[in-house]
C-alpha positions as CSV (number, residue, x, y, z in Angstrom):
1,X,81.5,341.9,255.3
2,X,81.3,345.4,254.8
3,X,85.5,345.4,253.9
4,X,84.5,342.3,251.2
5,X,81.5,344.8,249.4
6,X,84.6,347.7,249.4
7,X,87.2,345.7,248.0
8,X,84.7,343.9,245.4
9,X,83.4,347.0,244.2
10,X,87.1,348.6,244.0
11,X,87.8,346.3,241.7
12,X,84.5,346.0,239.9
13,X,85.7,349.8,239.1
14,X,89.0,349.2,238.3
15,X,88.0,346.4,236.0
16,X,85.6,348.9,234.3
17,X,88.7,351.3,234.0
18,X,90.8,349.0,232.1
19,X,87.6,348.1,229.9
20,X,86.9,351.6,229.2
21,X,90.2,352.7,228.0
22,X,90.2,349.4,225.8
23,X,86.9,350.9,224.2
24,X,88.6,354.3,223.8
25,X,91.6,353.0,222.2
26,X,89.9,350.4,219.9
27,X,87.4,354.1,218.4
28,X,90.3,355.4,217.6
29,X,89.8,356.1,213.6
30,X,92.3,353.3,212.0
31,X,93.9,350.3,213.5
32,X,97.2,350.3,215.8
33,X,99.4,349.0,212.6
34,X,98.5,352.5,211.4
35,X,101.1,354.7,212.6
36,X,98.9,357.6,212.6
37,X,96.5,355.3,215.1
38,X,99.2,354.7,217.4
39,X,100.2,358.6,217.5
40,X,96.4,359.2,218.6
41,X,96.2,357.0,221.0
42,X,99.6,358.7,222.8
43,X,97.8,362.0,222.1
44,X,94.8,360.2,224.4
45,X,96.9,359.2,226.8
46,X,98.5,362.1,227.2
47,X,95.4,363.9,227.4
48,X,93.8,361.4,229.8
49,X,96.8,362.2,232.2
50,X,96.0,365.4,232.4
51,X,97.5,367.3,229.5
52,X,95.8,369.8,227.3
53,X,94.8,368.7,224.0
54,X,97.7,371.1,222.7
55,X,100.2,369.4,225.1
56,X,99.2,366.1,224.6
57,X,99.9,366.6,220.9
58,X,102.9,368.5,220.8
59,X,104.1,366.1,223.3
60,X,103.2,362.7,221.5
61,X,104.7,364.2,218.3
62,X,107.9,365.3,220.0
63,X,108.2,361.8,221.8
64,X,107.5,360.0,218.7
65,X,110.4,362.3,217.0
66,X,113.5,359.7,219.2
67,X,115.7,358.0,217.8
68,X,114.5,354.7,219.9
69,X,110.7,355.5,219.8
70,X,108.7,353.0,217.4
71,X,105.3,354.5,217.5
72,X,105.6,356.0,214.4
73,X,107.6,354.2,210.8
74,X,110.4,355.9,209.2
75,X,108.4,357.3,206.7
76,X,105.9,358.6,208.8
77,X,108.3,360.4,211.7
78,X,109.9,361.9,208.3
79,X,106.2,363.1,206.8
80,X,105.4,364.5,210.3
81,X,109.0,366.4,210.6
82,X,108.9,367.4,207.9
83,X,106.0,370.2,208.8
84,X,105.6,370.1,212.4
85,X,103.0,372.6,212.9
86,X,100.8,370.9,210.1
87,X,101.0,367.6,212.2
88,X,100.1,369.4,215.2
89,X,96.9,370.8,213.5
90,X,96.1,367.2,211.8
91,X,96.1,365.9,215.3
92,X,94.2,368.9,216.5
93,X,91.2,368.0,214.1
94,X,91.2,363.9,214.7
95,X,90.8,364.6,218.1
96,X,87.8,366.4,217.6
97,X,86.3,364.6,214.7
98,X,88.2,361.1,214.5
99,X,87.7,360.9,210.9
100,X,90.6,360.7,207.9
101,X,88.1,362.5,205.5
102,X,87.0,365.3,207.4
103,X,90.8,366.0,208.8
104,X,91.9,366.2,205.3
105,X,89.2,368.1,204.2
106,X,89.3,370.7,206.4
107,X,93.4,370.9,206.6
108,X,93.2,371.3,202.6
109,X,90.7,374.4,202.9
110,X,92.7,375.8,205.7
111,X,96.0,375.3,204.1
112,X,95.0,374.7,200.4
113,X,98.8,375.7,199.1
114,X,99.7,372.6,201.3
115,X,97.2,370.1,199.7
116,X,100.2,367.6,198.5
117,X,101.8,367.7,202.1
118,X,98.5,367.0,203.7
119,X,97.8,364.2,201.1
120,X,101.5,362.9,201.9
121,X,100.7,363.1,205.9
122,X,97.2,361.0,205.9
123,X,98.3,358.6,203.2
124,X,101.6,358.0,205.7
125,X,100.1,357.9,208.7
126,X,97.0,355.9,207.8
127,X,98.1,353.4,204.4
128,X,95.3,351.1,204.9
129,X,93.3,354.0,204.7
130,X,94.8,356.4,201.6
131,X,91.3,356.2,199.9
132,X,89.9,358.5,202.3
133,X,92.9,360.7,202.0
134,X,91.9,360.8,198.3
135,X,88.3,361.3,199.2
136,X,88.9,363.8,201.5
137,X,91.0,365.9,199.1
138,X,88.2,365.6,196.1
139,X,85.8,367.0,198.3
140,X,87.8,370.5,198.1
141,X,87.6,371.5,194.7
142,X,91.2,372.5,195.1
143,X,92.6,369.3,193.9
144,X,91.6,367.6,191.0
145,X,91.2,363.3,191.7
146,X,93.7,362.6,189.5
147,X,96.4,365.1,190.8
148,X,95.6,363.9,194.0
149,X,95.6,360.0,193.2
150,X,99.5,361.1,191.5
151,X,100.2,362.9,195.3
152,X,98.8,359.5,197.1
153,X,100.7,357.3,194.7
154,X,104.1,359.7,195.1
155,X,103.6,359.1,199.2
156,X,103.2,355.5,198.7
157,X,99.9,354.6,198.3
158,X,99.2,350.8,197.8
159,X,97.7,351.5,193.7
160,X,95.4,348.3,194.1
161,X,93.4,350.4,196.4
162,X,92.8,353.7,195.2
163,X,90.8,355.0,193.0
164,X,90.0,358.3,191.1
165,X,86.4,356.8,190.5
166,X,85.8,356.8,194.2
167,X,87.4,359.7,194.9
168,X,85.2,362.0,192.3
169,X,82.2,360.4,194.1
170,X,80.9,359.6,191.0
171,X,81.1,356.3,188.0
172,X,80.5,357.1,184.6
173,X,78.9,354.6,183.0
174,X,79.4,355.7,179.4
175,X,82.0,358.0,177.7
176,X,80.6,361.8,177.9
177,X,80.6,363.7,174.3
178,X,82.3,366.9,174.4
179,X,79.8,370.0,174.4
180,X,80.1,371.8,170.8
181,X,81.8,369.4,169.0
182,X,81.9,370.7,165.9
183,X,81.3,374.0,165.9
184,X,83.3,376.1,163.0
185,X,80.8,372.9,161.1
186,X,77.4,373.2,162.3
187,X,77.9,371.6,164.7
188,X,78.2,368.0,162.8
189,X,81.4,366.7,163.9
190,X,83.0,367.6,160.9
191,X,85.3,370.6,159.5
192,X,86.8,372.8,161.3
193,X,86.6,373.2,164.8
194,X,86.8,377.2,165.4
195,X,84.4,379.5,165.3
196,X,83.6,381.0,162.2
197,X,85.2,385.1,162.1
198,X,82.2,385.8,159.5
């Protein structure tokens, strides 16, 4: 009896074990047809196994970099070779905080003369998801929407869904008049636009 109770709740745990790592893989940010979502969840693996969070990165990146390796599409093993060490720090931040918008808001402040390469790497990694890219990057300040929504659409974001709207965080509802219109006439819309010398 006592043999029957052990073996049960061997696999009662091993059963939880599987389940568990199903629960970790499916809170992965994304889905697997993301490439970037399959990349994580090597990174996790890795990491489970006993790596470091730096070796299990480096390590799913430089596995994912073979010829024969599918975890990762053409466009997205070329976007991630293309600067190594700034796809080792975008995995280095979705580790931690498993969220497109955040990683590509902090990896634009950090490295804001590399804000179209970061823009390029989420929208590649995560296509379903280039709206959060674009979010992401507005939140800086040191892209404008629509420079960024051009950088999303360059690294093949889908154009039905992205928007600069969503990405300013804000919908205008009517057209804004431009602040002293006018001027060199009082103001009126009329005349000449410059300010008077006089």
């Amino acid at each position: 009896m006592r043999r029957f109770i052990t073996c049960a709740l061997l696999l009662s745990l091993s059963a939880f074990t599987v389940f568990a790592q199903q629960i970790n893989t499916a809170s992965l940010f994304g889905d697997e047809v993301q490439p970037g979502n399959r990349l994580h969840d090597v990174v996790v693996q890795l990491m489970e196994r006993g790596s470091t969070t730096p070796q299990a990165i480096s390590g799913a990146i430089d596995q994912s970099m073979t010829k024969d390796d599918t975890t990762l599409t053409p466009d997205a093993k070329s976007a991630v070779a293309f600067n190594v060490t700034l796809s080792n720090a975008f995995y280095r931040e979705m580790v931690v905080v498993n969220s497109l918008i955040d990683v590509t808001k902090t990896l634009i402040e950090e490295y804001p003369e590399k804000v179209i390469e970061v823009i390029t790497l989420g929208v590649v990694l995560y296509p379903d998801f280039s709206q959060e890219v674009l979010d992401g990057a507005a939140l800086t300040g040191v892209i404008t929407p629509d420079d960024a929504l051009i950088a999303a659409l360059q690294a093949g974001a889908d154009p039905s869904r992205v928007s600069v709207a969503t990405a300013a965080g804000t919908t205008v509802s009517q057209p804004v008049q431009p602040v002293g219109s006018g001027v060199g006439a009082g103001g009126t819309g009329g005349g000449d636009t410059t300010a008077s010398s006089n």
